[in-house]
C-alpha positions as a Markdown table, in Angstrom:
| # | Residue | x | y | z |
|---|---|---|---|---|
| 1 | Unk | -15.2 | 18.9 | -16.6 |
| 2 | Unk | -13.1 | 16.1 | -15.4 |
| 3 | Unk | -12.5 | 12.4 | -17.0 |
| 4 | Unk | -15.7 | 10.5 | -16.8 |
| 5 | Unk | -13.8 | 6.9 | -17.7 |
| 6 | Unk | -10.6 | 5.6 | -17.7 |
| 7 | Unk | -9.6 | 2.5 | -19.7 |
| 8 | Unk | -6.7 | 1.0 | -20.7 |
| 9 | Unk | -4.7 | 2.3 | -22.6 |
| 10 | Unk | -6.8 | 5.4 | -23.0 |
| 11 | Unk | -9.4 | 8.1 | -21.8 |
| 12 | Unk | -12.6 | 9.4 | -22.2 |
| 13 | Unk | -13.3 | 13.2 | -22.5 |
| 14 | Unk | -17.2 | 14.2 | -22.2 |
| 15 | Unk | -17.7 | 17.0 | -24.3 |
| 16 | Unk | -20.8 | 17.8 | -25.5 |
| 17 | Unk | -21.9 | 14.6 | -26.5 |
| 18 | Unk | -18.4 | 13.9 | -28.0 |
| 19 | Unk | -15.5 | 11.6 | -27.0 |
| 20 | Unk | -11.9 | 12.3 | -27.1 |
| 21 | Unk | -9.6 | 9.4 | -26.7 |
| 22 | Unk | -6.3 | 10.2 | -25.5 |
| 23 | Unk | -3.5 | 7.5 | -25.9 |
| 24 | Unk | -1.5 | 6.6 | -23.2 |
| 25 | Unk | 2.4 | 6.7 | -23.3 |
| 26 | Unk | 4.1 | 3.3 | -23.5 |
| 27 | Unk | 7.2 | 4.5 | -22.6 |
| 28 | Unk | 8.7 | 3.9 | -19.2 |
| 29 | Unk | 6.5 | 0.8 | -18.3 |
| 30 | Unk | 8.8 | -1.7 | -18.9 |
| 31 | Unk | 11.2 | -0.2 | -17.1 |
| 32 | Unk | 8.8 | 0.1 | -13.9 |
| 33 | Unk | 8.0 | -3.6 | -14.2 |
| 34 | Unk | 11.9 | -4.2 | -14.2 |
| 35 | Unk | 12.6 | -2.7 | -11.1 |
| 36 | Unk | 9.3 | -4.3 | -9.4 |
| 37 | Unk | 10.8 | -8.0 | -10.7 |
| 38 | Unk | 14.4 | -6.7 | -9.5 |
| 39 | Unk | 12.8 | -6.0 | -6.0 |
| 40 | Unk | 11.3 | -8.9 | -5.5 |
| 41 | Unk | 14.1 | -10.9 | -6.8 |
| 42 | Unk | 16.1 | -8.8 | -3.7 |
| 43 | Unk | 13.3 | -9.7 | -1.2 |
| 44 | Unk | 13.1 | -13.6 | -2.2 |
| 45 | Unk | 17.4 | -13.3 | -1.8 |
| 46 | Unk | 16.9 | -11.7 | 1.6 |
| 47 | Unk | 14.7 | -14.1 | 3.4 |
| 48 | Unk | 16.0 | -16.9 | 1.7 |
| 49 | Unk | 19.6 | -16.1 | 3.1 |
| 50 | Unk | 17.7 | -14.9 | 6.5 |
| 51 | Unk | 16.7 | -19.0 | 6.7 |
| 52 | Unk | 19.8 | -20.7 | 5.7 |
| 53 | Unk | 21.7 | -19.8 | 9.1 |
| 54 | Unk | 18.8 | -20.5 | 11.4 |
| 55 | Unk | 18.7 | -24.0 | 10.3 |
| 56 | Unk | 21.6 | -25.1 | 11.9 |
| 57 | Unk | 20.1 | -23.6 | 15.1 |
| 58 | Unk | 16.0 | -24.4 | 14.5 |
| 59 | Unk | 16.2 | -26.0 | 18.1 |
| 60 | Unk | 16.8 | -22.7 | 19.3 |
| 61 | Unk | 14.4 | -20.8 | 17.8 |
| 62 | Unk | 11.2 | -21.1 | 19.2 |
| 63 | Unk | 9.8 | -18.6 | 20.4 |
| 64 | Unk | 10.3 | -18.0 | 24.6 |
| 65 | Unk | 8.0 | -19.7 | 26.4 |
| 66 | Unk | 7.2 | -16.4 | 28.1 |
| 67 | Unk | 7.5 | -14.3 | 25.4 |
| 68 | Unk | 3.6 | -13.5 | 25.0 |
| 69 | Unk | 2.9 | -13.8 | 28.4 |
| 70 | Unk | 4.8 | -11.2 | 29.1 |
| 71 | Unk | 2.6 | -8.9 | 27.0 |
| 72 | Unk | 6.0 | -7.9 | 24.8 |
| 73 | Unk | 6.4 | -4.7 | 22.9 |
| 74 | Unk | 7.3 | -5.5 | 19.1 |
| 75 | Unk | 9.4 | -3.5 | 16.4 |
| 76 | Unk | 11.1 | -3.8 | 13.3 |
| 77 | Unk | 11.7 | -2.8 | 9.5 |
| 78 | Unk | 10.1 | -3.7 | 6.3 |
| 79 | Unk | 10.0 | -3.8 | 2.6 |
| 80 | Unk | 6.7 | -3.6 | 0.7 |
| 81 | Unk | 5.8 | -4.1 | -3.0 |
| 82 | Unk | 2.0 | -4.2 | -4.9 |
| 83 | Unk | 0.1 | -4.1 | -7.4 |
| 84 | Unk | -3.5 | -2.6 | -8.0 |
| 85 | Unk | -6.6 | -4.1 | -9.5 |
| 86 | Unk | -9.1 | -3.9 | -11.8 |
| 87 | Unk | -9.1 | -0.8 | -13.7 |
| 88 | Unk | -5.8 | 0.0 | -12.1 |
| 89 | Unk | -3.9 | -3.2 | -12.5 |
| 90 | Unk | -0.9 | -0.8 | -14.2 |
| 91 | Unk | -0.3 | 0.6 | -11.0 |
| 92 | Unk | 2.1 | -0.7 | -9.0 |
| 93 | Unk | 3.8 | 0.0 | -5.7 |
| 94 | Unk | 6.5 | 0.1 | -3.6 |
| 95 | Unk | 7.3 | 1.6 | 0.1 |
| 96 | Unk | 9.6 | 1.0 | 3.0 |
| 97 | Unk | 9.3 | 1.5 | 6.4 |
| 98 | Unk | 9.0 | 1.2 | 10.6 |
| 99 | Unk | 6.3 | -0.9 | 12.5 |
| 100 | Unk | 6.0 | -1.1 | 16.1 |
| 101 | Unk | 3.7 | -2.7 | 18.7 |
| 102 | Unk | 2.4 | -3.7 | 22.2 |
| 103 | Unk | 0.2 | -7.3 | 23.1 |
| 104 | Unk | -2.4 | -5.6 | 25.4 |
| 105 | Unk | -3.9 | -9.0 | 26.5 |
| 106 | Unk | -3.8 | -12.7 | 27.9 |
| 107 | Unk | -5.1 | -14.9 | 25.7 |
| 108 | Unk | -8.4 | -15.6 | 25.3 |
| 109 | Unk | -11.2 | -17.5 | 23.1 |
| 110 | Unk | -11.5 | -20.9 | 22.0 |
| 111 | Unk | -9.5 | -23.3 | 19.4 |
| 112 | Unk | -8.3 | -21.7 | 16.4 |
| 113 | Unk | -9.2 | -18.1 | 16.6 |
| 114 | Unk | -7.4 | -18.2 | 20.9 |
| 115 | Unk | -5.4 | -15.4 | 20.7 |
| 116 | Unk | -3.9 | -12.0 | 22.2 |
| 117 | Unk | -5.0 | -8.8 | 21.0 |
| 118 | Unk | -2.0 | -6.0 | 20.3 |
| 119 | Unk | -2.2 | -2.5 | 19.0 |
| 120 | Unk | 0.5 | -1.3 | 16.3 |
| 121 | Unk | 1.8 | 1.6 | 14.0 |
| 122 | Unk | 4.1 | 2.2 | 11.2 |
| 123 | Unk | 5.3 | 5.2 | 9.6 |
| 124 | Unk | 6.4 | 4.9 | 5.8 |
| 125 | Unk | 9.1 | 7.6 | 5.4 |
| 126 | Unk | 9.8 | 5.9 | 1.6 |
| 127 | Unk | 6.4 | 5.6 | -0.4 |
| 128 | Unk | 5.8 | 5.6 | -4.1 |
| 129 | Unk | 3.5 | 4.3 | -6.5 |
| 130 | Unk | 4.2 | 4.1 | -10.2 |
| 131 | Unk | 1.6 | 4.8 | -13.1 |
| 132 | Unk | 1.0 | 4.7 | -16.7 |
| 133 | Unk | 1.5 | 8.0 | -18.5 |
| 134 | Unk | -1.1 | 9.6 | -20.5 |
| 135 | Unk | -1.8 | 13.0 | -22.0 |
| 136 | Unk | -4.9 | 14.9 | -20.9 |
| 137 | Unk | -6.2 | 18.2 | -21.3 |
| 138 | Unk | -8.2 | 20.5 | -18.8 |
| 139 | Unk | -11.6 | 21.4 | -20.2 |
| 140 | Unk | -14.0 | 23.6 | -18.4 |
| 141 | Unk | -16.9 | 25.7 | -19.1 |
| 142 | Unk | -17.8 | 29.4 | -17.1 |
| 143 | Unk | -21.8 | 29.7 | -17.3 |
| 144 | Unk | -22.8 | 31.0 | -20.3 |
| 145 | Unk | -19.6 | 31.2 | -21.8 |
| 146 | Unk | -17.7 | 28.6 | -24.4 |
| 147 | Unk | -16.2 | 25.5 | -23.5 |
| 148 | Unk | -12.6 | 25.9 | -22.9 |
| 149 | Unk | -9.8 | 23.8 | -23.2 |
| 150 | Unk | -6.0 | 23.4 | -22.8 |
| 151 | Unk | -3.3 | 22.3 | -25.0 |
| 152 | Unk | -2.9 | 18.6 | -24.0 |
| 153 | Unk | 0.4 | 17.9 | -21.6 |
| 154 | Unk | 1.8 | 14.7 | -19.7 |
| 155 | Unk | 0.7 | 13.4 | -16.5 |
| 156 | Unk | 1.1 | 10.1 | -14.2 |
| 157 | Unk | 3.9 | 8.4 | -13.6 |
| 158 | Unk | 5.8 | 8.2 | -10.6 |
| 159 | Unk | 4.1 | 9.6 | -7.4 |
| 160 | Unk | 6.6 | 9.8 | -4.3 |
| 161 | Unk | 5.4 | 10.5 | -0.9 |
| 162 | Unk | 4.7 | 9.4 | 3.1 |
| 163 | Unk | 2.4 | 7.5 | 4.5 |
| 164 | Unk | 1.5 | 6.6 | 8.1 |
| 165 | Unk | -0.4 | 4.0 | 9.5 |
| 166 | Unk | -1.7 | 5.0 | 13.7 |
| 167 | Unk | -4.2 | 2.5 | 14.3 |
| 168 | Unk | -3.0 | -1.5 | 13.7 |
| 169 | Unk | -5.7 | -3.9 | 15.4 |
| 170 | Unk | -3.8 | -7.3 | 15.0 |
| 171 | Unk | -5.0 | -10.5 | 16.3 |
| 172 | Unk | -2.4 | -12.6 | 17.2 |
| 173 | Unk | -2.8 | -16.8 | 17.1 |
| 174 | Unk | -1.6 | -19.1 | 18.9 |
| 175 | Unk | 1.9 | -20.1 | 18.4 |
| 176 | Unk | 2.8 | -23.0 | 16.4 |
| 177 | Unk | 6.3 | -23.6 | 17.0 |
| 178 | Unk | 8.2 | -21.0 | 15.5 |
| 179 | Unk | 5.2 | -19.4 | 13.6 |
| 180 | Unk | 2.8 | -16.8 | 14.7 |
| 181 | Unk | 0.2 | -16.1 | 12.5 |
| 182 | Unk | -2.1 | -12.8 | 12.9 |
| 183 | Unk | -5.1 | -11.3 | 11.0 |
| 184 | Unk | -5.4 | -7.3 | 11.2 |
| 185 | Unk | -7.2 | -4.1 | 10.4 |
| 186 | Unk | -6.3 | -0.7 | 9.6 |
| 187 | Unk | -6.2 | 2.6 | 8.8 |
| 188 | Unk | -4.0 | 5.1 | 7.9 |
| 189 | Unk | -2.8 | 8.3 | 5.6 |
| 190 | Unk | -0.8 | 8.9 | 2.3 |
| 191 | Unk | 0.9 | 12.1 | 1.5 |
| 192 | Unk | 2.4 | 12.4 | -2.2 |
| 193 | Unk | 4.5 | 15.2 | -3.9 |
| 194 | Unk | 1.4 | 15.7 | -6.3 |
| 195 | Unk | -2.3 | 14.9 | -6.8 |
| 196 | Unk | -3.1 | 11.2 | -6.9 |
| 197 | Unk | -3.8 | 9.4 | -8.6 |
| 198 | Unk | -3.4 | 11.2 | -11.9 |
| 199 | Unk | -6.9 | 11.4 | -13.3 |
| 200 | Unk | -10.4 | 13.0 | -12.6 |
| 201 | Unk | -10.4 | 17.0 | -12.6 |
| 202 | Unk | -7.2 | 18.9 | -12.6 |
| 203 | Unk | -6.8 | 22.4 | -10.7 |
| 204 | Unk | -9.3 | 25.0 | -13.3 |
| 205 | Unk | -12.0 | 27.2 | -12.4 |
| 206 | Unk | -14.2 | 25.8 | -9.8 |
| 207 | Unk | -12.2 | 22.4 | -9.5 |
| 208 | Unk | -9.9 | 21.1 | -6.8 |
| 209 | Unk | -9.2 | 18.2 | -8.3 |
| 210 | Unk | -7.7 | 15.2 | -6.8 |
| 211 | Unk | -5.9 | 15.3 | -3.6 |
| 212 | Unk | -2.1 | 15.1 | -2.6 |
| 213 | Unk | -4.1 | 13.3 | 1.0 |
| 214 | Unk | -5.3 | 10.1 | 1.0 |
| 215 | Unk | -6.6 | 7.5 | 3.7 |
| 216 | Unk | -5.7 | 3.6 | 3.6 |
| 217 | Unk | -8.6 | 1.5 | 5.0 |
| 218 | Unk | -6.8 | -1.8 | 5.3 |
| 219 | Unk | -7.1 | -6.1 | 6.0 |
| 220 | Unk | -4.8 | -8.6 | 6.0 |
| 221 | Unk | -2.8 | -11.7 | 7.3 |
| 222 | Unk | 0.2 | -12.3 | 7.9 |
| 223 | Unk | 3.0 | -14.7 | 10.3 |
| 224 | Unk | 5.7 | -14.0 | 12.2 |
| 225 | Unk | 9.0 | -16.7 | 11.5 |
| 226 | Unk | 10.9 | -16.9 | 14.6 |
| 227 | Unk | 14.9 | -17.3 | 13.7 |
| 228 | Unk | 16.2 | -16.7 | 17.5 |
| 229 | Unk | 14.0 | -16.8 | 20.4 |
| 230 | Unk | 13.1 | -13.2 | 20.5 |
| 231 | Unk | 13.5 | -12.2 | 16.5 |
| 232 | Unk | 11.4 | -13.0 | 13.7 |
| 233 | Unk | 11.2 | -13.0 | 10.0 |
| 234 | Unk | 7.3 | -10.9 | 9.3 |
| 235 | Unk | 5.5 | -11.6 | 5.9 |
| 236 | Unk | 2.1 | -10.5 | 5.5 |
| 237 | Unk | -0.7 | -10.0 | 2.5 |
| 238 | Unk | -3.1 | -6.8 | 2.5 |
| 239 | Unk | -5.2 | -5.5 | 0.4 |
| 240 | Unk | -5.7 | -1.5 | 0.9 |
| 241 | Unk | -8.1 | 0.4 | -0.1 |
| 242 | Unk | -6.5 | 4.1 | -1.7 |
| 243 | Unk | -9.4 | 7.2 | -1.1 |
| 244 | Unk | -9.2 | 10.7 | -0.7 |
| 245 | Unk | -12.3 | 10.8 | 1.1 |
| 246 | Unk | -13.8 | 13.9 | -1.6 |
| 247 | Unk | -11.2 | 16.2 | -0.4 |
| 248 | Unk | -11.1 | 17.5 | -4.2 |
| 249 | Unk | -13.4 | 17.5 | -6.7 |
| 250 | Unk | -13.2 | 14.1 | -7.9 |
| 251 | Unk | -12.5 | 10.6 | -5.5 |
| 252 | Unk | -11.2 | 8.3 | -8.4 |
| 253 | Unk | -9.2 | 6.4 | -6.0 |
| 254 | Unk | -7.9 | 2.6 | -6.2 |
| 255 | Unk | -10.6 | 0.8 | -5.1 |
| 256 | Unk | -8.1 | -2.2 | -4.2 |
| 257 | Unk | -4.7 | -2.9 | -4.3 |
| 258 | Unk | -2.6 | -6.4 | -3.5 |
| 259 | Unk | 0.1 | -5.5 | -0.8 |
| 260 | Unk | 3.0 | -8.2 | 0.3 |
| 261 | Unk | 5.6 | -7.5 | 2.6 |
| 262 | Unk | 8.4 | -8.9 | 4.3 |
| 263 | Unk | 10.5 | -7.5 | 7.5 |
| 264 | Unk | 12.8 | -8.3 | 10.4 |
| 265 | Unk | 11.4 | -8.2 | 13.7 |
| 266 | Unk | 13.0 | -7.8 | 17.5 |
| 267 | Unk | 10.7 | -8.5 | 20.7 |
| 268 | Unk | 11.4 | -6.8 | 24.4 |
């Protein structure tokens, strides 16, 4: 048997008709939401001092007139913190990594939504999440035999893994000057250092329990900030979607989570 609910600031065992409540761990939160406010202190510090030089040269730093039409490849680096939602609004995140694409097409379509369609990736060497900890116990029961449980132990907490992202369909806007705005959908894959996230069956008898694999079914928005003619500023919003597609015994999953990210970008 596996968690049937979780709340809070606790859990709910089903055992024969009983509940169990099991209290989750205070410790170690604030300090998670101290290095989320210390990153995001970092990120406002970087793009504000990205700004202040290309004011002096905003003239210049439009976009090329040819740049789109030219069907450029696009690559650069980013930072990305978030939160989840709901009944997972104590998660939060935090990964780094490399995106790269290639506008495919002239533009085409009518008044706001004319555009240029290009295909991307990213690969997230640096990708953790942090959660509440909690005791828990395993509990099973063999057929016909007792119902058997272990002595409670910790879980949750930090969660460290990679994650890729192969398929990026971004819709590109027009250009307004030295913005670029896009919409996108996507799709990729998580792989963490231990089951996530930390709830539903563990490993007992006949249960798999969560997965260490999980997929990232994606939207968002986003705008590129030109600073030179061929090198932007990227900040985007997505929310994602966290499954393991019942690889294991349970799919507790976070059903949504807020993502915001900010990176540099070069254009060939």
């Amino acid at each position: 048997m596996g968690i049937s609910r979780l709340e809070r600031w606790g859990a709910h065992f089903p055992l024969e008709g009983e509940n169990f409540r099991l209290v989750f761990f205070r410790e170690g939160k604030a300090s998670i939401r101290t290095q989320i406010a210390r990153i995001a202190c970092g990120i406002v510090l970087a793009f504000v001092g990205a700004l202040l030089p290309s004011a002096a040269t905003a003239q210049n730093a439009a976009p090329s007139p040819d740049l789109l039409a030219g069907l450029p490849w696009e690559y650069g680096v980013f930072v990305n913190g978030g939160v989840g939602t709901g009944d997972r609004a104590d998660y939060k995140f935090l990964w780094a990594g490399l995106h790269a694409g290639k506008v495919l097409t002239d533009p085409f379509g009518k008044g706001l939504l004319r555009g240029q369609f290009e295909l991307g990736a990213e690969l997230i060497p640096f990708w953790q999440a942090y959660t509440p900890k909690y005791l828990r116990a395993n509990c099973y029961q063999q057929p016909g035999g007792p119902l058997s449980c272990s002595n409670l132990f910790p879980t949750g907490g930090t969660y460290t893994g990679i994650s890729a992202t192969p398929i990026i369909l971004r819709w590109n806007l027009r250009s307004r000057r030295r913005f670029l705005p896009w919409i996108q959908g996507a799709g990729g894959l998580i792989w963490t250092d231990h089951k996530f996230p930390p709830i539903g069956p563990y490993p007992v008898p006949g249960h798999l329990g969560t997965s260490v694999f999980n997929f990232t079914p994606q939207f968002g928005l986003g705008v590129h900030y030109f600073v030179k003619p061929r090198q932007s500023i990227s900040i985007s919003a997505n929310a994602v979607h966290i499954s393991n597609a019942s690889l294991g015994d349970s799919n507790p999953g976070v059903n949504a989570s807020v993502q915001f990210s900010i990176g540099y970008t070069w254009w060939k």
